[in-house]
N, C-alpha and C positions, 0 to 999 in steps of 0.2 A: 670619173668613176668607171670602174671597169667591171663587165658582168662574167663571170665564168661560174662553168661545172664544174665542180671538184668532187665526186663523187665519195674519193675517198676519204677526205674531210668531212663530208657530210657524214659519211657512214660512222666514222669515229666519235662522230659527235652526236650519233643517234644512239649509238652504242652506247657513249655517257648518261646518254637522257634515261637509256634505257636501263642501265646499269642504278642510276639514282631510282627510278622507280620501283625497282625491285629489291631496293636493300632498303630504301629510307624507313617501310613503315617494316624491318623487321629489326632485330637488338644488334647492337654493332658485334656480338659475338659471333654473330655466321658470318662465312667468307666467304664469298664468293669469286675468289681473285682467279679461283681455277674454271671463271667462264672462258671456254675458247675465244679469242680475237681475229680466230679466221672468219672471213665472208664473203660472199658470192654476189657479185653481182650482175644481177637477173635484169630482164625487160619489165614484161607483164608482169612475172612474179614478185617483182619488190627487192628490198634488201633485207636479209634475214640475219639475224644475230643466230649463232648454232643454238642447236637444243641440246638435250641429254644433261641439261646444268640443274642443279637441285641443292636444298638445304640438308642440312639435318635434319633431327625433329626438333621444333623450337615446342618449349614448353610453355605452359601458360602463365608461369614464373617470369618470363621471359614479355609476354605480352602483354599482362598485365599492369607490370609495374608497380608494386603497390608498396614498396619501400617506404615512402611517405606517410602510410594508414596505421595510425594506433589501432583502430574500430575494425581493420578486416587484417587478419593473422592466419597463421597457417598451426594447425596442430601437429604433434611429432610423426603423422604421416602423410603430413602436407593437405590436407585439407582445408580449405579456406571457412572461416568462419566470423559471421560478424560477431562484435563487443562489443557494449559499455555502460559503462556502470555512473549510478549517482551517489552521493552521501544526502541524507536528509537531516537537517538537525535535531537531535535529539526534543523531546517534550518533554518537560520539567514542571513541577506543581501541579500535578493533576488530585484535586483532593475534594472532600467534603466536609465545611467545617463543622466543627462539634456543635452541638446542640444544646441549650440553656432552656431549660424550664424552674421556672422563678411562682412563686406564689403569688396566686389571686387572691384568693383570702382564706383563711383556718381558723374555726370554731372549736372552742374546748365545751363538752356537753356534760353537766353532771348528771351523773349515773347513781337513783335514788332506788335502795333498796326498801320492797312492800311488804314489809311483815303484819296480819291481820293475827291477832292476839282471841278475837272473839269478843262479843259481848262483855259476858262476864268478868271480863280485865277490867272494864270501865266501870263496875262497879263497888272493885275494890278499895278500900284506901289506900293513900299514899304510905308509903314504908312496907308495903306488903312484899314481902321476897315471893321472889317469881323466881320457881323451879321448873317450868315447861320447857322443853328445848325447841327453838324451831329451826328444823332445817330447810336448805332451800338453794336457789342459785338464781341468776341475774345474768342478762345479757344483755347488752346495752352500746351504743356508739357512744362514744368520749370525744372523738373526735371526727370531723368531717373538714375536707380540703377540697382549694380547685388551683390549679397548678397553670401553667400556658406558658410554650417557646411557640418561636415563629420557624415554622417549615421552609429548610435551606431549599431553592431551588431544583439543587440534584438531588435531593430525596422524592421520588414517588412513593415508596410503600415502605414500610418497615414491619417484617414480623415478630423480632425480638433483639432487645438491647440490652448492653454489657452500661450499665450507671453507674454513679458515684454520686455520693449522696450522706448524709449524715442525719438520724432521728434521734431526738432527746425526749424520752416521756417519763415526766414524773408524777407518779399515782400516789396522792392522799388522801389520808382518811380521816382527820379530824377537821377538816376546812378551812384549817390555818393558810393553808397553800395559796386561798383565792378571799382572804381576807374573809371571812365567816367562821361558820360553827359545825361541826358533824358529831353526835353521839353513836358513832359507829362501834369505834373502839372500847366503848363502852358494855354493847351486845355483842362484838364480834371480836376475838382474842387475834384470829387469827381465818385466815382463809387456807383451805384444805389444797383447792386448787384453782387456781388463777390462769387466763390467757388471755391475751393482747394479740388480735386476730389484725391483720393487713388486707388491704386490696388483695383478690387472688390475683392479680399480673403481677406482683412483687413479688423480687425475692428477697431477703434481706440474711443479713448473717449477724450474730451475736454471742456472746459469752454463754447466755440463757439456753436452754434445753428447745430446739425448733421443731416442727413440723409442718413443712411448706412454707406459709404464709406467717406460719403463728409459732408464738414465742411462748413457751410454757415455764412457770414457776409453781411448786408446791408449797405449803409452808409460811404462807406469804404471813410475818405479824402488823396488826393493824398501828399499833403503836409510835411506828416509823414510817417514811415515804419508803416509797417502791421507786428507784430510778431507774431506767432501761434506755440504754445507750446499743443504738444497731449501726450497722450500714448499708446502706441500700447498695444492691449489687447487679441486679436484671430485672427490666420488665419485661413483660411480653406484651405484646401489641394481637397477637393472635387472638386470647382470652374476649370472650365475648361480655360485652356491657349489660350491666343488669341497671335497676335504678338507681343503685347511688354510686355504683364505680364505672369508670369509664375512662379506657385509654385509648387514644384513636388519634389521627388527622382527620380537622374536620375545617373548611374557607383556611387554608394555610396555615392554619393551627395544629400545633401538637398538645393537646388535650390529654391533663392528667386528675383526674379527680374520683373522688372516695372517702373512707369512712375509717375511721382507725375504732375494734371494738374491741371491748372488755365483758369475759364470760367470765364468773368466780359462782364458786361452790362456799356454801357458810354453815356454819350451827352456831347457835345460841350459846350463851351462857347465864350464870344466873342472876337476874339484878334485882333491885325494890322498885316498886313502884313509884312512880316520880320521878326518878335517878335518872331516866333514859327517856328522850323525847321521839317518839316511834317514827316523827314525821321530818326527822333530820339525820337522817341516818343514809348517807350520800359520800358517794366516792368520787372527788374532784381530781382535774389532771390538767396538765400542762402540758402540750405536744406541740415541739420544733421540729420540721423536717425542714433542713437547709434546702439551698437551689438543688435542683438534679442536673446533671449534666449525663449528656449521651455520647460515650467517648466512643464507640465500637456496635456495629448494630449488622443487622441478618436482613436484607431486605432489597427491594428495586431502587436503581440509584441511576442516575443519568451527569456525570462529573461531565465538566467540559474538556475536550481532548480536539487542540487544535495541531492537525500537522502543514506542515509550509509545503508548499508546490514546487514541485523541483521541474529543472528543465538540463535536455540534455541536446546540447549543440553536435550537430551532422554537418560539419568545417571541415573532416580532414578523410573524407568516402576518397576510395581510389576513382578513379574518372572516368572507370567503366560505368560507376552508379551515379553519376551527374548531371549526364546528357537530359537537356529537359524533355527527349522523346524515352529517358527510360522509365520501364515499369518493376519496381522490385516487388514481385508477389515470391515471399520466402514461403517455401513450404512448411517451413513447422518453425518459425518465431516461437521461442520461451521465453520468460519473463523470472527471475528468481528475486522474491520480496523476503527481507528479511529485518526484525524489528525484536528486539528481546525484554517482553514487556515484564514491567513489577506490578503492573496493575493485577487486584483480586478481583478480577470481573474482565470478561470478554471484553474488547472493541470487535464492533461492526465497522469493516471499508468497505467505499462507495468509492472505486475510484475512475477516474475519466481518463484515456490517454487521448492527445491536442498536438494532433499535426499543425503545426506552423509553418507559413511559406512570406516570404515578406510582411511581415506582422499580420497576417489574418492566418486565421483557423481552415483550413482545407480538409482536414477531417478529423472528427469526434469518434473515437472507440470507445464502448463504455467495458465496465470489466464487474459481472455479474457480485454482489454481494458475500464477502469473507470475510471471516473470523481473526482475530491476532490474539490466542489465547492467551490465559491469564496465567502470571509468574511462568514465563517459559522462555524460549530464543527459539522465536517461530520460523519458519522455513516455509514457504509458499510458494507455490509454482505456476503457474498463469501460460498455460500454451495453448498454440490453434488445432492443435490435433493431442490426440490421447495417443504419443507413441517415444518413443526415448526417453520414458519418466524417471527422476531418479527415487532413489529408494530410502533418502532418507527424508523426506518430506514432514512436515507434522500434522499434517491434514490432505485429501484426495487433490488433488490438481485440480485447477478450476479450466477447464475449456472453454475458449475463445474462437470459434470459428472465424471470424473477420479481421483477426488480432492481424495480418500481414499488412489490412488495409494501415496502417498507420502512417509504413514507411513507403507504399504502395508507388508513392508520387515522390518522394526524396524529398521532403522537408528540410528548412533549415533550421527546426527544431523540435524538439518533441518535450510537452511539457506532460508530468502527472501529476493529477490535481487528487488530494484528498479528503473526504468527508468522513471522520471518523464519530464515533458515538460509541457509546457502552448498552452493552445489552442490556436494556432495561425492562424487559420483557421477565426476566429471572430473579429469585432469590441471590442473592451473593454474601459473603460476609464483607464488611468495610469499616477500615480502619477510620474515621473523623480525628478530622483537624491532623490527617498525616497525609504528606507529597507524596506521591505515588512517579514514577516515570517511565517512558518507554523510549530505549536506546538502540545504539548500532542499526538502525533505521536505514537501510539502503537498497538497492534493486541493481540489479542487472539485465543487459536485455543481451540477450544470445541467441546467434542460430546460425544453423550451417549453414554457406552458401548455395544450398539445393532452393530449386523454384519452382513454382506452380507454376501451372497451365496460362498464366496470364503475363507472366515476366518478359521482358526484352530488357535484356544491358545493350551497352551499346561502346563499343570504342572508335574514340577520333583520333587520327593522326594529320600530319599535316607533311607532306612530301612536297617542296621548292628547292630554288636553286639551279633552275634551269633555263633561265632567261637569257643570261650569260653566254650559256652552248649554244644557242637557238635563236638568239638577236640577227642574226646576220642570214640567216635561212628562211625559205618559204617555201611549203608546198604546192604546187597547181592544186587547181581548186576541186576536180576530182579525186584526189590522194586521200588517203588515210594514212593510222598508225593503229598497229594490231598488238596487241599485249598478252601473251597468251602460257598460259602453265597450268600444269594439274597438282590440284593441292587434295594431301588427304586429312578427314580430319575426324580426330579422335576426342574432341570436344565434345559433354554431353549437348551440345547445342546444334542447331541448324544457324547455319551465316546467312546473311543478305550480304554484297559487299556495294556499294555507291560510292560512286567519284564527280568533285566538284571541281572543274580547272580553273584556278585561282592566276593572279599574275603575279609581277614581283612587289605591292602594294598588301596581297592578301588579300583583293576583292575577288568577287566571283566573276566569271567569265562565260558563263555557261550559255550568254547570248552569243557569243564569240564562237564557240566549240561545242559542237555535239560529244556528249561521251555514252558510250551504249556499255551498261554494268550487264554483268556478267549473272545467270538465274543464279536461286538459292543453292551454299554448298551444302550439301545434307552431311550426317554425320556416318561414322562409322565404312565409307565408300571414298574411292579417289573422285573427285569432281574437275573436269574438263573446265578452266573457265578462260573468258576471254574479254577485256577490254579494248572495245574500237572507238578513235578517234577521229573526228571527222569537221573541216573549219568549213563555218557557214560564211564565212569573211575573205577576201585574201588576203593574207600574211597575217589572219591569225593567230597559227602557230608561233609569231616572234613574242606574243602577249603572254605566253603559256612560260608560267614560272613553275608549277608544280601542281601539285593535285590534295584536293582536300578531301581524306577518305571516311569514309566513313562505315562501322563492320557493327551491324543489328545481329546478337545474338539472341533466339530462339529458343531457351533450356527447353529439354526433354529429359524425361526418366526420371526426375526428380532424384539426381544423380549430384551429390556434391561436388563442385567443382574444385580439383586436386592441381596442387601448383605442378608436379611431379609425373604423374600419370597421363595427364591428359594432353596428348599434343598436335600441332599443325603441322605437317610437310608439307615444301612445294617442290615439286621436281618440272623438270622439261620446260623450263624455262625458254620464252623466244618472244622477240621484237620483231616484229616486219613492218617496213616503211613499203609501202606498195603508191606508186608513182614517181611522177620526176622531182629529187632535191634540188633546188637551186641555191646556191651562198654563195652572197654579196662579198668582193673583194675592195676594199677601200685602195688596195696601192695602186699607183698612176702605173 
């Protein structure tokens, strides 16, 4: 084997090395072919690739890459923005069912009318015509009840109910009705004016002349029953209990009990003595009130409203937001919740967002207490700041200060968990024994690619391929390699740039090669930068397949990042090998 200088073999072939390092990590769309291939070669000074070489401006369309990402888009002026969205499935059956109250038991009471005739009647003989008239009137219970349903779970309170219901009372007067006697219709032709008084919490409806509770008839003759067919229509639960009426919840019970009463106005007519026995003279009655049922009621109501946990997979982030060293602090994360409820009563959400990172929780965001109002297609907004709010909202935006923490760490997933309830702190009206539901259930999470004060993205590339050029070369062990260009950069960001020298396996080498990165580029300025390499080994340089870069972006200004607007130049481009190339010739 034969050892020679080829200097300008080496130099062409540093010029490749150098040529790959400076295009690999930019988009094959800059050309660089118009680098000069002249070069000088120097002592002391090294071998220099010319300067004055430069790109375009490459945009961040370019650098980024993000062809791949449904979740980060560009809007029509290029502005990068994260997205996405869940569907949640619909709740169906949310109801309270109807309410049965059924009888405990029902007394029918007769109602004995007390005419006191005087002494002197009782001294009369029998057959004596009695022309005295007595007037007078009667009030009296006929009937008393006590009623009982069992209290549905999601009923707390009821103040007034919409019932169905049927009463059958039939009022007689001669006694026949309950198997006995009355000489009613015997003194009394006729009653002037009659009522059949209810529970005041009833309301009931009838063919008969009403007044509230009560059912009025004039005219009433004694000679026939009285039948009175109503329907019960509402009670109130408001109406305060006295002694014998009372409707309430009381140990889980819906409590319905009371007194059904009869007030009548009478005068006499004229009979003989004997004919009429004074102390049977009684108005009997028969009263059916069927089940009540509570179809529709006014009142605090607690239904069960479960919604399912959605989870939304962070699989397809462009791989500036992957790097396990980055931080995504977005500066203004929204969040748009949208649910189109039929329920007639608010839900209360409780909901949590659940950073997932290899099946554990890395962080819990809670999201302060919101309304989904009732028969509407709610609109809710959920952001970290009070600032791009939109206008059609159906309630104030709820603020989340920490709301960035979510994606802060780049989960690979994010679940929201729901705890819904109905406010049951409030009156509402409610339909029983009808599904209620709540649809089109879904969220969105958006926000512009702008970043807080705590963000680093980060992009990797990976530049190889040089092992090839470079197998047959060695530098003395004083030498370097100098990489050097001014890039300016109109990124709202500050760069770090790091370089790892890999070999042609992909491992790292960095015990092999010194590499000295180049300080922070700042933004908005040209930045002077320079990579030196330096082999801690001899003929380390043959190991050197390429370089594994690595570029920590800094955001500043909380400035959207624009595929369009925002770009890197590099100009002044130059390589210098500074000491002696030596490459190995294999031919005899």
């Amino acid at each position: 084997m034969k050892k020679k200088q080829k200097n300008l073999l080496a130099l062409l072939s540093l010029m490749m090395t150098g040529g790959l390092f400076m295009t690999s990590c930019m988009d094959d769309n800059y050309d660089l072919s118009d680098i000069d291939g002249t070069v000088a070669v120097g002592s002391d000074e090294g071998i220099t690739l010319p300067s004055n070489n430069s790109t375009t401006n490459i945009t961040l369309s370019d650098l980024l890459d993000i062809d791949e990402s449904e979740s980060v888009t560009t809007d029509v002026d290029g502005n990068y923005q994260y997205e996405q969205s869940s569907t949640i499935d619909d709740v169906n059956d949310i109801k309270v069912d109807e309410v049965t109250i059924t009888k405990e038991s029902s007394t029918d009471i007769p109602a004995k009318i007390e005419i006191n005739p005087g002494n002197d009647y009782y001294l009369l003989p029998n057959g004596t015509l009695i022309t005295d008239t007595y007037n007078g009137s009667i009030t009296h219970n006929i009937n008393t009840f006590n009623y009982e349903g069992d209290q549905p779970k999601e009923v707390i309170s009821l103040s007034s109910t919409d019932i169905s219901g049927t009463v059958k009372l039939t009022i007689n007067f001669d006694g026949s009705l309950v198997g006995g006697s009355s000489d009613l219709p015997k003194l009394i032709q006729k009653f002037d004016l009659l009522t059949i008084e209810f529970p005041s919490y009833l309301e009931i409806e009838s063919e008969a002349t009403q007044e509230n509770n009560k059912l009025i008839f004039t005219d009433v003759p004694t000679n026939q029953n009285l039948v009175i067919q109503a329907t019960l229509k509402k009670a109130d639960f408001s109406v305060a209990p006295d002694a014998e009426n009372k409707l309430a919840i009381e140990n889980d019970k819906i409590i319905m009990k009371g007194g059904v009463k009869i007030q009548a106005n009478y005068n006499t007519v004229q009979f003989n003595k004997g004919d009429v026995d004074l102390d049977k003279l009684t108005i009997n009655s028969v009263t059916n009130i069927s089940k009540v049922t509570i179809k529709s009621a006014t009142g605090k109501f607690d239904p069960d409203i479960t919604i399912e946990n959605s989870t939304i997979d962070l699989n397809d982030l462009p791989d500036f937001m992957t790097d396990d060293e980055v931080v995504v602090d977005l500066y203004n994360p929204q969040i748009i919740f949208t649910a189109n409820s039929q329920l007639p009563l608010p839900g209360k959400i409780n909901a949590k967002l659940k950073a997932k990172k290899n099946g554990s929780v890395i962080k819990t965001v809670t999201i302060p207490e919101f309304l989904v109002e009732q028969n509407k297609a709610n609109k809710i907004l959920i952001a970290r700041r009070n600032e791009n709010i939109p206008t059609d909202l159906t309630q104030p935006a709820i603020i989340v200060p920490d709301l960035s923490e979510i994606i802060k760490d780049v989960p690979d997933n994010i679940e929201l968990s729901i705890e819904a309830k109905a406010d049951s702190e409030n009156d509402y009206d409610f339909e029983l024994g009808t599904s209620y539901s709540i649809t089109d259930i879904n969220y969105i999470i958006h926000a512009p690619l702008s970043f807080g004060d705590e963000a680093l993205i980060v992009y990797n590339d990976t530049i190889d391929g040089w092992a090839e050029d470079l197998e047959d070369i060695y530098l003395t062990d004083n030498a370097k390699v100098e990489a050097t260009f001014d890039i300016t950069n109109n990124v709202p960001a500050k760069l770090t740039l790091e370089a790892t020298p890999i070999d042609a396996k992909g491992n790292d080498i960095d015990n092999m090669l010194n590499i000295e990165n180049p300080p922070t580029v700042d933004k908005g300025v040209t930045n002077g930068v320079k990579f030196t390499i330096t082999q801690k080994n001899k003929d380390a340089l043959k190991k050197l397949d390429g370089l594994r870069l690595k570029i920590k972006g800094k955001p500043i200004d909380n400035t959207t990042l624009n595929e369009k607007t925002q770009t890197i130049k590099i100009e002044n481009i130059s390589i210098k090998v500074i000491g002696k190339v030596v490459i190995e010739d294999n031919k005899d």
